[in-house]
PDB file with SEQRES, HELIX, SHEET and CRYST1 records, atoms N, CA, C and O in Angstrom:
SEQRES   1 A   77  UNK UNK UNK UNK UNK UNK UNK UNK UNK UNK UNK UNK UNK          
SEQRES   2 A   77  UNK UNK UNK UNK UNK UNK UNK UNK UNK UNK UNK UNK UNK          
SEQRES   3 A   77  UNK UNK UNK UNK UNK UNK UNK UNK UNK UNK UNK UNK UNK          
SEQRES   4 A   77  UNK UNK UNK UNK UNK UNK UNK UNK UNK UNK UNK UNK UNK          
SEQRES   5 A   77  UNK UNK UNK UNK UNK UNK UNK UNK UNK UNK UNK UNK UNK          
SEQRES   6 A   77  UNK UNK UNK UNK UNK UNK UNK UNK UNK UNK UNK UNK              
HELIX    1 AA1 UNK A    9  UNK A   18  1                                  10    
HELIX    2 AA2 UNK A   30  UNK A   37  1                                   8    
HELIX    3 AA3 UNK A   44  UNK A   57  1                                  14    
HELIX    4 AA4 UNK A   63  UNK A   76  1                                  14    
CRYST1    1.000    1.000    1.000  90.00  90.00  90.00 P 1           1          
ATOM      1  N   UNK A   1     -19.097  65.819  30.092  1.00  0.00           N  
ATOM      2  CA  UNK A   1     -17.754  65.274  30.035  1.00  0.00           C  
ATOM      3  C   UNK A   1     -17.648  64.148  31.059  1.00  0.00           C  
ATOM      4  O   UNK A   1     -18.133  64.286  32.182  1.00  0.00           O  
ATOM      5  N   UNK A   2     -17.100  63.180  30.732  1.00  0.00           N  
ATOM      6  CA  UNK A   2     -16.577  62.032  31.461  1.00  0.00           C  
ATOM      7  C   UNK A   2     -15.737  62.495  32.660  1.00  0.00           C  
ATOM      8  O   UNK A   2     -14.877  63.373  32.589  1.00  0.00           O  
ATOM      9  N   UNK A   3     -16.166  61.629  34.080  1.00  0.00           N  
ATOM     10  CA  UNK A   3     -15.164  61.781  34.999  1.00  0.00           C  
ATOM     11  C   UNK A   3     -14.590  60.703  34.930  1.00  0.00           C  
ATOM     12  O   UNK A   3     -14.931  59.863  34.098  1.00  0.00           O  
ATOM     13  N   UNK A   4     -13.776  60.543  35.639  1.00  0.00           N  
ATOM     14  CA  UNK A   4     -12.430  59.452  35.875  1.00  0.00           C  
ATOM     15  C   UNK A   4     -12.804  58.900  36.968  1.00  0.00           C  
ATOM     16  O   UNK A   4     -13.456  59.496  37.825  1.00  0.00           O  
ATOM     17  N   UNK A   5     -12.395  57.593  37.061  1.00  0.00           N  
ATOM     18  CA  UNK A   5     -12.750  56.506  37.589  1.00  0.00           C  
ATOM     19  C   UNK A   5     -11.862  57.019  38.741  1.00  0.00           C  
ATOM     20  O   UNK A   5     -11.278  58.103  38.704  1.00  0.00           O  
ATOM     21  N   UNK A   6     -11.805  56.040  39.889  1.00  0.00           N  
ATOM     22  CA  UNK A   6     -11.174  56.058  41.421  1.00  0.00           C  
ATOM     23  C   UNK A   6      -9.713  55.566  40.986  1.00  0.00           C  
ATOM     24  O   UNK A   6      -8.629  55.954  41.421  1.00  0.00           O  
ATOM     25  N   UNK A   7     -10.061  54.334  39.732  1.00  0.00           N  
ATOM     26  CA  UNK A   7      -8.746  53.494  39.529  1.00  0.00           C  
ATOM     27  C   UNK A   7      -8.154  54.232  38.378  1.00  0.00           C  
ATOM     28  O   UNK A   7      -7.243  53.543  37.919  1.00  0.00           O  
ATOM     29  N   UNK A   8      -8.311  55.481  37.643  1.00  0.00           N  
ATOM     30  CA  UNK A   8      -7.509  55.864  36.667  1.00  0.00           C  
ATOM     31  C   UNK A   8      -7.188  57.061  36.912  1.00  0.00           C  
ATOM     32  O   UNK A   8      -6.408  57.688  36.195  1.00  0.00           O  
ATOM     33  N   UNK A   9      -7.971  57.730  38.381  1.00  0.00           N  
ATOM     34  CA  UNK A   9      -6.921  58.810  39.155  1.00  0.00           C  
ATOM     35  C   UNK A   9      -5.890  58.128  40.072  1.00  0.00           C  
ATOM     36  O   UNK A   9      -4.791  58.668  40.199  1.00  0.00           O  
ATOM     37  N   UNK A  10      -6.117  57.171  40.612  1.00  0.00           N  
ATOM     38  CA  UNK A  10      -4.957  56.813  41.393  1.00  0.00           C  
ATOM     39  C   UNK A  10      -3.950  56.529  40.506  1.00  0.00           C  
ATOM     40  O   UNK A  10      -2.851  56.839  40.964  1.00  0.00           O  
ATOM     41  N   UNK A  11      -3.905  55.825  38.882  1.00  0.00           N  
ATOM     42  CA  UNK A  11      -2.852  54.882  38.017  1.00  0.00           C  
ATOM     43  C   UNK A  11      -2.187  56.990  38.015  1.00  0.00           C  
ATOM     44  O   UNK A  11      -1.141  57.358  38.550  1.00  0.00           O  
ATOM     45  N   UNK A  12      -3.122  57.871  37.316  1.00  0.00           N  
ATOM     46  CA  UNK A  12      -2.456  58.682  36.961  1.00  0.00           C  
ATOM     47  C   UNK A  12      -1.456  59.411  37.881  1.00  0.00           C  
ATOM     48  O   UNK A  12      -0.303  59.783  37.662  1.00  0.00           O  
ATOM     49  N   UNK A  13      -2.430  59.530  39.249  1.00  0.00           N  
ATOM     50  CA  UNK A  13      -1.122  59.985  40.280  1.00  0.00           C  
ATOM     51  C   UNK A  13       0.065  59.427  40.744  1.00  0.00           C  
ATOM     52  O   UNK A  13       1.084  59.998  41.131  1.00  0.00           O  
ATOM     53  N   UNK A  14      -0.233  58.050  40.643  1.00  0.00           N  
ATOM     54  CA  UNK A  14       1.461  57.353  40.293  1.00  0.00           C  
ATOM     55  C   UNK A  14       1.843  57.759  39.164  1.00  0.00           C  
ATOM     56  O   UNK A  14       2.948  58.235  39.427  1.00  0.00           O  
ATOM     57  N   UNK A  15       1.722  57.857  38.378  1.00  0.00           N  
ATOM     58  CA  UNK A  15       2.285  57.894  37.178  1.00  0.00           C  
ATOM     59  C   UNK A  15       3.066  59.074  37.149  1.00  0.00           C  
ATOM     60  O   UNK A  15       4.272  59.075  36.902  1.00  0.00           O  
ATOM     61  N   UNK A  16       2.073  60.551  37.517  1.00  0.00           N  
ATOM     62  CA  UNK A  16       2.589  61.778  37.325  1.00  0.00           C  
ATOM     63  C   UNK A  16       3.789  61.892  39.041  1.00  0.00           C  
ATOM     64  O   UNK A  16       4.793  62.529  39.360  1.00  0.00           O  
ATOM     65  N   UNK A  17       3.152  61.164  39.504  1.00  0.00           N  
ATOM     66  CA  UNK A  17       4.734  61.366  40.841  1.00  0.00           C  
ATOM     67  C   UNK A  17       6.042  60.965  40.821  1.00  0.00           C  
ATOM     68  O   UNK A  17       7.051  61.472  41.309  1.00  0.00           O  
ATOM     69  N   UNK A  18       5.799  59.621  39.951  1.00  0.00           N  
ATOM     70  CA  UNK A  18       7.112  58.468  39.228  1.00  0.00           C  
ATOM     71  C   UNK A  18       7.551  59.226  38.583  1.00  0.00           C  
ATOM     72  O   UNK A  18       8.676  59.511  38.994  1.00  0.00           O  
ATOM     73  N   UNK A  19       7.054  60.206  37.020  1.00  0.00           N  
ATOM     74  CA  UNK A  19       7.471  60.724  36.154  1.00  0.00           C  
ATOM     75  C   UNK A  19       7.077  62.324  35.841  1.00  0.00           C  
ATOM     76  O   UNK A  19       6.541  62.759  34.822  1.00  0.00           O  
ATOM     77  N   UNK A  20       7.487  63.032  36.974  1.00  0.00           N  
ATOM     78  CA  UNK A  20       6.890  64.848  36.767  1.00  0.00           C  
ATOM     79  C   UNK A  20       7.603  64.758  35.405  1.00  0.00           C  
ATOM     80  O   UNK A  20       8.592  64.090  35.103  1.00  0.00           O  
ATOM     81  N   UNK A  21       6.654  65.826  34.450  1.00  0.00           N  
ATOM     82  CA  UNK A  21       7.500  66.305  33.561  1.00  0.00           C  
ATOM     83  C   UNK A  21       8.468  67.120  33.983  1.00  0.00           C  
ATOM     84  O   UNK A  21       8.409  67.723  35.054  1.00  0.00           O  
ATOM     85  N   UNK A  22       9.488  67.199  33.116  1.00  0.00           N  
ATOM     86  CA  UNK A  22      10.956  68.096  33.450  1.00  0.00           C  
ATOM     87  C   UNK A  22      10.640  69.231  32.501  1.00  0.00           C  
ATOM     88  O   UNK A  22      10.160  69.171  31.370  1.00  0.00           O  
ATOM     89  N   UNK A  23      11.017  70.281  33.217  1.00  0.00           N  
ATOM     90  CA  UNK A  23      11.326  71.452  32.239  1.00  0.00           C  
ATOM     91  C   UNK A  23      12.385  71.869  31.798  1.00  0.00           C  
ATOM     92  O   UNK A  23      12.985  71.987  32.867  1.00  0.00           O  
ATOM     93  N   UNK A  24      13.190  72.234  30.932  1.00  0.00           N  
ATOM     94  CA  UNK A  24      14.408  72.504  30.351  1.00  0.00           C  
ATOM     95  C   UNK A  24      14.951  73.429  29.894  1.00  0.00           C  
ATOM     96  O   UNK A  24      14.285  74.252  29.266  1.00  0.00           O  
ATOM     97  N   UNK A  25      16.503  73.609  30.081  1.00  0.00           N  
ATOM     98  CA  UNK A  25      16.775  75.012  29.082  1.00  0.00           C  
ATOM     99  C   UNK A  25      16.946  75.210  27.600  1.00  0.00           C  
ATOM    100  O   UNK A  25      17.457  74.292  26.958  1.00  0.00           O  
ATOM    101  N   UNK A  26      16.571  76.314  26.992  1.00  0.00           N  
ATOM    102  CA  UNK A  26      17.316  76.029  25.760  1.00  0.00           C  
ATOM    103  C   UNK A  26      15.982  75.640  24.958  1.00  0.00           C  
ATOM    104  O   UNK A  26      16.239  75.682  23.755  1.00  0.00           O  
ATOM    105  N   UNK A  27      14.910  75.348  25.149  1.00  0.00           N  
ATOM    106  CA  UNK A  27      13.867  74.951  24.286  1.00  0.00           C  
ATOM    107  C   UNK A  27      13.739  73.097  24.494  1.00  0.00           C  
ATOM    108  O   UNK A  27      13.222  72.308  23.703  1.00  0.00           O  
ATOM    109  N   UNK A  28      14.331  72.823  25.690  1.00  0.00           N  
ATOM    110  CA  UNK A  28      14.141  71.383  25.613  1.00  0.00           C  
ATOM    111  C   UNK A  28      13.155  70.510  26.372  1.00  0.00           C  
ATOM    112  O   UNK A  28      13.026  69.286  26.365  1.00  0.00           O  
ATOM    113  N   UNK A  29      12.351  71.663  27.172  1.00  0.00           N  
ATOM    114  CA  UNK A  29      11.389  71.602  27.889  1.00  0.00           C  
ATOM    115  C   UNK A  29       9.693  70.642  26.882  1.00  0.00           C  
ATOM    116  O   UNK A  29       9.397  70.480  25.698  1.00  0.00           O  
ATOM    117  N   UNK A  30       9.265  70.394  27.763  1.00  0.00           N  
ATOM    118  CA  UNK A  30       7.485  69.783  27.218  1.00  0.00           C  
ATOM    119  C   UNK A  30       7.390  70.466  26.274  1.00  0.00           C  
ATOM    120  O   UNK A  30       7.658  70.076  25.137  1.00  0.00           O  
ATOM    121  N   UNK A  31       6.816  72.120  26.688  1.00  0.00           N  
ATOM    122  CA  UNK A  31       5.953  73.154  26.121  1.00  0.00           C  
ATOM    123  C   UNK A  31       6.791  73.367  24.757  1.00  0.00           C  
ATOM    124  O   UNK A  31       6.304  73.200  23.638  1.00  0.00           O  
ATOM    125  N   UNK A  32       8.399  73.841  25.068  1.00  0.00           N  
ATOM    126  CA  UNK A  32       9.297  74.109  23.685  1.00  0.00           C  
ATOM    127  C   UNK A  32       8.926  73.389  22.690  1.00  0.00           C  
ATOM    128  O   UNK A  32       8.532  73.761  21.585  1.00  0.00           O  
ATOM    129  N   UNK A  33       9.133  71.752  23.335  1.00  0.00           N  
ATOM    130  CA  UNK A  33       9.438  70.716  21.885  1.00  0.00           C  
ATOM    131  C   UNK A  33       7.991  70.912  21.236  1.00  0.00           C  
ATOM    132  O   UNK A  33       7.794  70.911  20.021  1.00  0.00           O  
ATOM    133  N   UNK A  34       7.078  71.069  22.140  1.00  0.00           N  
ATOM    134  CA  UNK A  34       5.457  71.276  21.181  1.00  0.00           C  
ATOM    135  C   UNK A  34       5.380  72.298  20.218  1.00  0.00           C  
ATOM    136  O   UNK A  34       4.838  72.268  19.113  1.00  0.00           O  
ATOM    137  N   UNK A  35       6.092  73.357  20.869  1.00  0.00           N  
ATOM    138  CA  UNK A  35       5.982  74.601  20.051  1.00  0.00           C  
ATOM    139  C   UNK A  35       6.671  74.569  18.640  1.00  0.00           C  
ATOM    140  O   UNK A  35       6.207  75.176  17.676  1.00  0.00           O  
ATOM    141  N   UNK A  36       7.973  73.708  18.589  1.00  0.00           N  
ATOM    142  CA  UNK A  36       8.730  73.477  17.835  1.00  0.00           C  
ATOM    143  C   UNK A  36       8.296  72.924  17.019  1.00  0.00           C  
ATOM    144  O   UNK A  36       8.564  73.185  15.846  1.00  0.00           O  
ATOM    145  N   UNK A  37       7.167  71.612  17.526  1.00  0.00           N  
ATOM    146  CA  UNK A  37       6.508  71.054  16.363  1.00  0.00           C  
ATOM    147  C   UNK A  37       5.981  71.357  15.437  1.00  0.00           C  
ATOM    148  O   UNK A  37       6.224  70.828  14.353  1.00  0.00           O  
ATOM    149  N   UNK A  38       4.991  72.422  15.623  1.00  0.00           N  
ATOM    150  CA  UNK A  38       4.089  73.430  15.461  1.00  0.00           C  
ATOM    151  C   UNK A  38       4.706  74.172  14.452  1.00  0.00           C  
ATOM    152  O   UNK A  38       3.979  74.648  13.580  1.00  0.00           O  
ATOM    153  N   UNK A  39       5.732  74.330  14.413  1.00  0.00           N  
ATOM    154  CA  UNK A  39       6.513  75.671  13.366  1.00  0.00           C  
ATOM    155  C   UNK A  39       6.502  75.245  12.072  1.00  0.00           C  
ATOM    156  O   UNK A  39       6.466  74.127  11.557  1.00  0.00           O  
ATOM    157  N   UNK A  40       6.537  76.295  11.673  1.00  0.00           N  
ATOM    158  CA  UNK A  40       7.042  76.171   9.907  1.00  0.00           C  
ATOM    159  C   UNK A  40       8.205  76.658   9.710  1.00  0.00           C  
ATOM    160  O   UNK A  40       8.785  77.438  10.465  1.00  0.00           O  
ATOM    161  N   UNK A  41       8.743  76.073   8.329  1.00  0.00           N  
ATOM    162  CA  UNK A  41       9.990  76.103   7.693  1.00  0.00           C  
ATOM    163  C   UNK A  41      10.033  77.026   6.326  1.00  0.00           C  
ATOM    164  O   UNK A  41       9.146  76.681   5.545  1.00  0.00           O  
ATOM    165  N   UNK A  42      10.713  77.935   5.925  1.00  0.00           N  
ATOM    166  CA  UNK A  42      10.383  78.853   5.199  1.00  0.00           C  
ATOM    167  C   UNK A  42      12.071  78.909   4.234  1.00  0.00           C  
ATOM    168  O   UNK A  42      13.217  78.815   4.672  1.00  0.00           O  
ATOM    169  N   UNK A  43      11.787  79.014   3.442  1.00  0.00           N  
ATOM    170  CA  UNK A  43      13.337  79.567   2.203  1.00  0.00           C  
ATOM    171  C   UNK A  43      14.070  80.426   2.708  1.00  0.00           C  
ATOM    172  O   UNK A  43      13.453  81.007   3.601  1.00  0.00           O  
ATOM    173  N   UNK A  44      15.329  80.891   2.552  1.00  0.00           N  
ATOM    174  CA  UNK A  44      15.832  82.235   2.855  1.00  0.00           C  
ATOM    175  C   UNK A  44      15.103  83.345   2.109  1.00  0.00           C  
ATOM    176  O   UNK A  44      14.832  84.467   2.538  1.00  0.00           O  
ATOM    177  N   UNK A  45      14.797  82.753   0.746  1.00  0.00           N  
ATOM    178  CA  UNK A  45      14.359  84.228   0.373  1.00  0.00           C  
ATOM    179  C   UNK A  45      12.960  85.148   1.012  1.00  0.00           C  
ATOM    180  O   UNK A  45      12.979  86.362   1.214  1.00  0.00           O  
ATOM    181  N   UNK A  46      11.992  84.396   1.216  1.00  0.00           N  
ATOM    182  CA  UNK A  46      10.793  84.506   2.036  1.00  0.00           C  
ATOM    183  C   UNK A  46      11.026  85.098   3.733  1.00  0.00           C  
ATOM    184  O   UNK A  46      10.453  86.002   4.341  1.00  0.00           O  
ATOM    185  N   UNK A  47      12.323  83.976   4.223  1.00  0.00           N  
ATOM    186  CA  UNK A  47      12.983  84.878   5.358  1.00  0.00           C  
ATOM    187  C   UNK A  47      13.292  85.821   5.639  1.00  0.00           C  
ATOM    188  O   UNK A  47      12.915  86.409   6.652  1.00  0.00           O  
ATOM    189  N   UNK A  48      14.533  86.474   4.324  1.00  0.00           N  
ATOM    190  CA  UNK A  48      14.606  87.805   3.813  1.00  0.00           C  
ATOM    191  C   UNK A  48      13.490  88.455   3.952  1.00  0.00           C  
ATOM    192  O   UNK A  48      13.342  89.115   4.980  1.00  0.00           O  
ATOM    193  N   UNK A  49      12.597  88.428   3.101  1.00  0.00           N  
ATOM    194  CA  UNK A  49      11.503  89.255   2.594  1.00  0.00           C  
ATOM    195  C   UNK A  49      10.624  89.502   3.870  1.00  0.00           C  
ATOM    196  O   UNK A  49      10.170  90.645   3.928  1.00  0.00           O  
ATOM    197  N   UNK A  50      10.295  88.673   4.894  1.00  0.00           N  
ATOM    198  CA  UNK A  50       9.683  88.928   6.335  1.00  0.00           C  
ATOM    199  C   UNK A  50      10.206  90.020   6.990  1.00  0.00           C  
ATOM    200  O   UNK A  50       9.784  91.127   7.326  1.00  0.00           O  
ATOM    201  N   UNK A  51      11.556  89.223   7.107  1.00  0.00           N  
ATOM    202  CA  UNK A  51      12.876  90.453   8.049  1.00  0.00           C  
ATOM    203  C   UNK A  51      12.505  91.346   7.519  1.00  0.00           C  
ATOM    204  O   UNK A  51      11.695  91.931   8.237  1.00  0.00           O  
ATOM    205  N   UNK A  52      12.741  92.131   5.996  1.00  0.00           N  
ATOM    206  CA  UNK A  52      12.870  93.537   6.437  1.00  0.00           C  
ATOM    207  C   UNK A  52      11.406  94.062   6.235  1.00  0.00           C  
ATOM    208  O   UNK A  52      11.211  95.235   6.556  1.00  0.00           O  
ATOM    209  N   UNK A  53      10.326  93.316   5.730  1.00  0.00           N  
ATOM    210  CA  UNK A  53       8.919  93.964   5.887  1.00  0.00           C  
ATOM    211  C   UNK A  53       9.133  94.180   7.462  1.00  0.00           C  
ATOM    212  O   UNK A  53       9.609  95.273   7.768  1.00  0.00           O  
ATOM    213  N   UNK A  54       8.868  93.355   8.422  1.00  0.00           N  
ATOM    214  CA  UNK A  54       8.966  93.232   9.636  1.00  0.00           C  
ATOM    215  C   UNK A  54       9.439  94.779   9.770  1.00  0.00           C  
ATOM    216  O   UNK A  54       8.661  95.695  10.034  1.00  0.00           O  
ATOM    217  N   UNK A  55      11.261  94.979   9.479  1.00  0.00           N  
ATOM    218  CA  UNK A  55      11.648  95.786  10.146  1.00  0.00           C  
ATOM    219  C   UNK A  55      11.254  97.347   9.261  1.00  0.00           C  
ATOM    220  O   UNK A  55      11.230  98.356   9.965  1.00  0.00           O  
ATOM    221  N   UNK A  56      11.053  97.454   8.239  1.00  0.00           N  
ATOM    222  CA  UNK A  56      10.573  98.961   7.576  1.00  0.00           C  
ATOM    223  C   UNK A  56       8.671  99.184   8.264  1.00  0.00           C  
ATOM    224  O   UNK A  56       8.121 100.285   8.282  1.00  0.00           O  
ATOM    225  N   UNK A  57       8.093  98.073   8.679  1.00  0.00           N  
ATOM    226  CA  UNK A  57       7.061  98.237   9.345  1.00  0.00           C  
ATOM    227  C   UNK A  57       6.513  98.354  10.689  1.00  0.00           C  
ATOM    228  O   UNK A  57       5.373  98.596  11.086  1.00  0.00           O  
ATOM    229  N   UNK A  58       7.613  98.120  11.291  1.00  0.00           N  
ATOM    230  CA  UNK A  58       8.209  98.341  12.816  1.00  0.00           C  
ATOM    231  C   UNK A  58       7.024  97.189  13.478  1.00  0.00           C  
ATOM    232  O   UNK A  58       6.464  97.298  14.569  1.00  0.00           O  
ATOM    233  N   UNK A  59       6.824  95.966  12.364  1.00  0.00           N  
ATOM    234  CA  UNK A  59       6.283  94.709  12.932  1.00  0.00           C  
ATOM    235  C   UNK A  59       7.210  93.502  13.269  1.00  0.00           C  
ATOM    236  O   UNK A  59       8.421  93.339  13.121  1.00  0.00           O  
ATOM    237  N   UNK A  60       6.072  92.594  13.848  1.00  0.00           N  
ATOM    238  CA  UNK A  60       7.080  91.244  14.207  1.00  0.00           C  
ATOM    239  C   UNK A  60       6.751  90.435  12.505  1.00  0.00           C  
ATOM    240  O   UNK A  60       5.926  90.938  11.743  1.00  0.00           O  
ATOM    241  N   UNK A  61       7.470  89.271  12.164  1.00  0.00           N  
ATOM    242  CA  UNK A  61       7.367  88.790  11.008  1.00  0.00           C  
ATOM    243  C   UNK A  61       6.388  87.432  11.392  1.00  0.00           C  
ATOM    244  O   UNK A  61       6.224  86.532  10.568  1.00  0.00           O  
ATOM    245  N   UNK A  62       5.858  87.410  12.540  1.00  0.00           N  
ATOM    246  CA  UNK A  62       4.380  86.868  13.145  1.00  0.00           C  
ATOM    247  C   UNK A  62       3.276  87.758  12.714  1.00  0.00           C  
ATOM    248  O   UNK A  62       2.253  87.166  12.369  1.00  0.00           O  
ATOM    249  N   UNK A  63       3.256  89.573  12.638  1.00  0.00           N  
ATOM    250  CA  UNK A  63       2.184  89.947  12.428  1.00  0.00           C  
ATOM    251  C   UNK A  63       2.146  90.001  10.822  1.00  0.00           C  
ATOM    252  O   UNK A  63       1.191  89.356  10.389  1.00  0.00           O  
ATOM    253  N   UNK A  64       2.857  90.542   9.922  1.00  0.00           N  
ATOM    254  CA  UNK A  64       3.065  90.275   8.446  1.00  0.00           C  
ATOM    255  C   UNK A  64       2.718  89.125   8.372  1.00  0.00           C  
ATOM    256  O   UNK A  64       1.724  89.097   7.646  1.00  0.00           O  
ATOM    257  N   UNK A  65       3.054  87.836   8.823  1.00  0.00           N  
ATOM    258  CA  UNK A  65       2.651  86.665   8.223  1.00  0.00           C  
ATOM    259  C   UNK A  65       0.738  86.556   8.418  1.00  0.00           C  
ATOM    260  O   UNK A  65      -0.113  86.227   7.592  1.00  0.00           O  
ATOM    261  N   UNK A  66       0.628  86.916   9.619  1.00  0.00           N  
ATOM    262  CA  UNK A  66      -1.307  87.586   9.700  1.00  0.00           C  
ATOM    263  C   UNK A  66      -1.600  87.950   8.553  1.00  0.00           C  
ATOM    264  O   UNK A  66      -2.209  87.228   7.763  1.00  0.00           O  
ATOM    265  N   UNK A  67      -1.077  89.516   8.218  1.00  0.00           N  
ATOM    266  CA  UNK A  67      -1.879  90.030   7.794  1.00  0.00           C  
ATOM    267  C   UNK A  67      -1.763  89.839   6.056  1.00  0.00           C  
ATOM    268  O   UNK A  67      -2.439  90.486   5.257  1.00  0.00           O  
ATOM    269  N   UNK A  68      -0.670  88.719   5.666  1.00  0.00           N  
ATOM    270  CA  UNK A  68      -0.798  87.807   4.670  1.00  0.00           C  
ATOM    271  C   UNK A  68      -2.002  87.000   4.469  1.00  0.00           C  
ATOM    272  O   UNK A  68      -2.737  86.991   3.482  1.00  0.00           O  
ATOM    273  N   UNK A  69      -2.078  86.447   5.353  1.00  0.00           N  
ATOM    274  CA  UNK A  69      -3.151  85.569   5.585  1.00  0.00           C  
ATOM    275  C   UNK A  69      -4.295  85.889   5.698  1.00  0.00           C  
ATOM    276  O   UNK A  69      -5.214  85.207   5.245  1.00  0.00           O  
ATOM    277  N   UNK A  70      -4.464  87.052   6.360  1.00  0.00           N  
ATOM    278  CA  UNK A  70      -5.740  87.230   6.716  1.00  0.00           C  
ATOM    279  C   UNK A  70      -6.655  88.096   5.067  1.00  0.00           C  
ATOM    280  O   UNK A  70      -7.839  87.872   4.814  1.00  0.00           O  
ATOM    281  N   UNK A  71      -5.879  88.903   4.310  1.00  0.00           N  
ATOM    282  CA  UNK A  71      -5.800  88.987   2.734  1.00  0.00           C  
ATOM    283  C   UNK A  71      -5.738  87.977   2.130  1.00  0.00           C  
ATOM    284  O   UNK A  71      -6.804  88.027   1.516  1.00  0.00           O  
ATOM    285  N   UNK A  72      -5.293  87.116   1.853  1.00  0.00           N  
ATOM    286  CA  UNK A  72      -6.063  86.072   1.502  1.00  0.00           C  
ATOM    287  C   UNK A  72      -7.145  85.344   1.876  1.00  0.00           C  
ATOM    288  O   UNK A  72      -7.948  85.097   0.976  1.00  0.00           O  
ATOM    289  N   UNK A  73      -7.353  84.987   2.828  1.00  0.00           N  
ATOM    290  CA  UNK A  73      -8.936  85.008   3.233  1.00  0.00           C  
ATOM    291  C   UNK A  73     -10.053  85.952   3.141  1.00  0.00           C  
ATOM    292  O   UNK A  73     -11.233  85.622   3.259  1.00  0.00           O  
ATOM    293  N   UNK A  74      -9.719  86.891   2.971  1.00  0.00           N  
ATOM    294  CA  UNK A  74     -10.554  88.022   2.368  1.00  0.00           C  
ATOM    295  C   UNK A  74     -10.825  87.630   1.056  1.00  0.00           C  
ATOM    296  O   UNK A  74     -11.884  87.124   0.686  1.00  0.00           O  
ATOM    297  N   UNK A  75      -9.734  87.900   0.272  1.00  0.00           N  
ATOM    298  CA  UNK A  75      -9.947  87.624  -0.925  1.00  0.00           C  
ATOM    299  C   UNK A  75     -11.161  86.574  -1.659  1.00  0.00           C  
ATOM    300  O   UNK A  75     -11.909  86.885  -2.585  1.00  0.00           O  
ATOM    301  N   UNK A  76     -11.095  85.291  -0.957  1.00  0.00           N  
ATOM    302  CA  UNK A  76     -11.794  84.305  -0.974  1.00  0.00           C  
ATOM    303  C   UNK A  76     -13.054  84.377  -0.930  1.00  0.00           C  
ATOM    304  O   UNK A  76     -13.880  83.812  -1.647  1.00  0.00           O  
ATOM    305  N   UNK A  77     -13.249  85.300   0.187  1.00  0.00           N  
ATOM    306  CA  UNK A  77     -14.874  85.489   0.668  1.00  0.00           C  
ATOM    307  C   UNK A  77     -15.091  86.507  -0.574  1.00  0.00           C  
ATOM    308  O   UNK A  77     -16.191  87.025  -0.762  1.00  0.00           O  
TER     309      UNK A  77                                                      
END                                                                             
């Protein structure tokens, strides 16, 4: 891996002293807005259908969406 020059650690430590990132409430922070990016958008009805798998399976509708997925990739192989 490449190290950094004398002159593009010093530009960066101005840079990062001029401009710390801010962290925020509410999801308005760096890390949030990335995470936010990251997401998917889903129908109500599919929403529905998570929620109560989720809740008659005493899962999150993160692990159902796994183990969707991960059955279909099975399948495949």
């Amino acid at each position: 891996m490449a190290r950094m020059t004398e002159e593009e650690a010093h530009y960066w430590d101005k840079y990062y002293t001029e401009n710390p990132p801010k962290p925020g409430p509410n999801g308005t922070g760096f890390f949030s807005q990335r995470k936010a990016a990251l997401s998917i958008t889903v129908d109500s009805a599919t929403a529905d259908y998570l929620t109560a798998r989720a809740a008659s399976d005493h899962k999150t509708p993160s692990q159902i969406i796994g183990e969707l997925v991960q059955r279909e990739i099975a399948a495949v192989m």
